[in-house]
NUZAZA-952697 format. One record per residue (C-alpha): x, y, z. Coordinates in steps of 0.25 Angstrom, whole numbers, plus 2048, in hexadecimal, padded with zeros to 3 digits. Example, Ala and Ser with C-alpha at 12.3 -4.5 7.8 and 13.67 -1.06 7.14 Angstrom:
<kelos>
+-----+-----+-----+
!   u !   v !   w !
+-----+-----+-----+
! 831 ! 7EE ! 81F !
! 837 ! 7FC ! 81D !
+-----+-----+-----+
</kelos>
This chain:
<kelos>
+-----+-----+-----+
!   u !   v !   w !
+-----+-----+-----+
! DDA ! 6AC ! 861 !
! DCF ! 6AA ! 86A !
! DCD ! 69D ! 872 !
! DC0 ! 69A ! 878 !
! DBC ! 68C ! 87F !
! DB7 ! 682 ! 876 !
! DA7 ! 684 ! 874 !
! D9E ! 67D ! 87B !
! D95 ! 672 ! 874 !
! D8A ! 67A ! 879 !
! D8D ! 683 ! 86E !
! D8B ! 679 ! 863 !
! D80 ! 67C ! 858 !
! D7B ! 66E ! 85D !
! D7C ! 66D ! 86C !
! D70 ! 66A ! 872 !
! D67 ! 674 ! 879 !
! D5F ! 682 ! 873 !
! D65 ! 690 ! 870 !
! D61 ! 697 ! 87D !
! D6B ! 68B ! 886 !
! D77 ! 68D ! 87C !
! D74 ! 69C ! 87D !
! D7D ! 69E ! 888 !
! D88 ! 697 ! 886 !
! D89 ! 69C ! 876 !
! D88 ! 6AA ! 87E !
! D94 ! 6A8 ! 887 !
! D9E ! 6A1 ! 87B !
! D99 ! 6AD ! 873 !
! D9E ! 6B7 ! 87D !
! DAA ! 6AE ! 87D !
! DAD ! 6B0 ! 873 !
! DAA ! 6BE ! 871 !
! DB2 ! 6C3 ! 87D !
! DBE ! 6B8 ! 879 !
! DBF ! 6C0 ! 869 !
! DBD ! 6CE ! 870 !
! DCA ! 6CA ! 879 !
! DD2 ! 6C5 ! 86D !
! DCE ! 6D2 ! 866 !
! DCB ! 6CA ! 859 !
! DC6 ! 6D4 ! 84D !
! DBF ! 6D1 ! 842 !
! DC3 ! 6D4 ! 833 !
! DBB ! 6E0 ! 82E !
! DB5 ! 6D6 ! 822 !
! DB4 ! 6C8 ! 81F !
! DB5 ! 6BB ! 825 !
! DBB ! 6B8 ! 833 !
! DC4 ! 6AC ! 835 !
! DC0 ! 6A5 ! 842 !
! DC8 ! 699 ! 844 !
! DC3 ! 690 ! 84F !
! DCD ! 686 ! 854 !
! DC4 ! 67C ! 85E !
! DCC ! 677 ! 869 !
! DC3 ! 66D ! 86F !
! DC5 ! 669 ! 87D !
! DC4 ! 65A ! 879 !
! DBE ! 64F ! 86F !
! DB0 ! 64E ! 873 !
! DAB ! 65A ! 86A !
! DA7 ! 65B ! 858 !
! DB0 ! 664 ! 853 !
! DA4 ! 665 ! 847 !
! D9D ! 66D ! 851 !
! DA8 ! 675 ! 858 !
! DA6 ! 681 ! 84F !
! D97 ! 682 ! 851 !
! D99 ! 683 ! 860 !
! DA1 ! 691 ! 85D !
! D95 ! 699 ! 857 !
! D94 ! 6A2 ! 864 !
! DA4 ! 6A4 ! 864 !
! DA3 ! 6AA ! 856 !
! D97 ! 6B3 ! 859 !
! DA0 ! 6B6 ! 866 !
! DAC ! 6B9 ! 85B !
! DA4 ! 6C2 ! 853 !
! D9E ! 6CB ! 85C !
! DAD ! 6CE ! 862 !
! DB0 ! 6D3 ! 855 !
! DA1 ! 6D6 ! 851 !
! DA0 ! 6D0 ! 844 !
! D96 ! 6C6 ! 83E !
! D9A ! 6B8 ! 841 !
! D96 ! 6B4 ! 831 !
! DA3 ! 6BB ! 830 !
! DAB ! 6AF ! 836 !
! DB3 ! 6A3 ! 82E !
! DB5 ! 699 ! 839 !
! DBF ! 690 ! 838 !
! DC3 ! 682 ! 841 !
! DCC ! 67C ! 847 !
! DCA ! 670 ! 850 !
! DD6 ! 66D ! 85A !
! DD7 ! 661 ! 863 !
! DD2 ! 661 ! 870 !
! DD9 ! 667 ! 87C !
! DD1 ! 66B ! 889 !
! DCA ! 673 ! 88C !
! DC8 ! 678 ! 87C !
! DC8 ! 685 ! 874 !
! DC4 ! 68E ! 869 !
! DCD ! 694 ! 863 !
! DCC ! 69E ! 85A !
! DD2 ! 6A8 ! 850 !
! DCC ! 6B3 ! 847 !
! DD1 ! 6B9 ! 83A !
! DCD ! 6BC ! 82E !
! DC9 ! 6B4 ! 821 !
! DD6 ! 6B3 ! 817 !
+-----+-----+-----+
</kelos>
């Protein structure tokens, strides 16, 4: 299992602001995430889909857990250059916890049944 800090708004599809001032914060969760799936020595299945279930721990009530899974895009890109595959390959599934500070992702990798 890899466990990350819950995502920032910032990384929302919607939050305010142009690409370049999200750049570097996308960067740095995409690295994150990278170096956290290189630590866990997570593989990839040689074809197919990739199960990544995404269990959103958040660290209270004030967030939309419609948008959680938007807000993970870098973390995936960062997944799938530790195991250099196409991130197309991936079948993300959710799970949405209730909150305990200061919040999580956790998340499992496997291969489609």
């Amino acid at each position: 299992m890899i466990t990350l800090p819950f995502p920032p708004s910032s990384l929302s599809g919607h939050a305010e602001g142009n690409w370049h001032g999200k750049s570097g914060v996308t960067a740095k969760w995409r690295a994150w995430a990278k170096a956290a799936a290189l630590a866990a020595k997570v593989k990839a299945p040689a074809a197919g889909d990739i199960v990544v279930r995404v269990r959103f721990v958040p660290p209270n009530r004030r967030g939309d857990r419609v948008n959680f899974p938007n807000r993970c895009k870098p973390i995936f890109d960062g997944l799938a250059d530790a195991m250099r595959v196409n991130d197309s390959r991936f079948l993300p599934a959710f799970e949405f916890a209730e909150p305990e500070a200061p919040g999580r992702v956790e998340i499992t990798i496997g291969e489609a049944a």
